[in-house]
N, C-alpha and C positions, 0 to 999 in steps of 0.2 A: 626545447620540446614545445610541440606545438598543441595549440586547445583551441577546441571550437565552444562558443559559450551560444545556447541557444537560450531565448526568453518565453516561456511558457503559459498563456492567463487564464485557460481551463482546459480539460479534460487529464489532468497528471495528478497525483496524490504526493507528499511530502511524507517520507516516513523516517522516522528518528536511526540513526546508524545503531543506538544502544541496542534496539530491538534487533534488527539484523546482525548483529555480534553476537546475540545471547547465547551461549554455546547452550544453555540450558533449555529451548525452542527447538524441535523439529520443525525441518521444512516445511514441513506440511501445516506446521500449529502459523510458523512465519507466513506464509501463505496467505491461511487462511485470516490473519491480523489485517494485510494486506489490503486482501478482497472488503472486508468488513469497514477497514478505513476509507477505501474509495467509495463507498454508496454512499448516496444523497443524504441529508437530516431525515430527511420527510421515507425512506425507504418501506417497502411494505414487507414486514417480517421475512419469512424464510421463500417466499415468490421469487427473490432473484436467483434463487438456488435452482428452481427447477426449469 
């Protein structure tokens, strides 16, 4: 079988597979973990929301 391995150095997030397994997370809560992991340190509260 064959794989393509691509090398990534920003704009991707890294998210733990535990979290996407957790049967006990809705889509929407996994989602939203998601979004929250990808913003900057420096982010300005709930601004990226809207």
């Amino acid at each position: 079988m064959a794989y393509c391995k691509v090398e990534f150095n920003t704009g991707f997030t890294v998210i733990s597979n535990e979290l996407m397994r957790d049967r006990r997370l809705s889509l929407k809560a996994k989602g939203l973990q998601a979004l929250i992991l990808s913003l900057p340190p420096d982010w300005d509260n709930l601004n990226v929301f809207t």
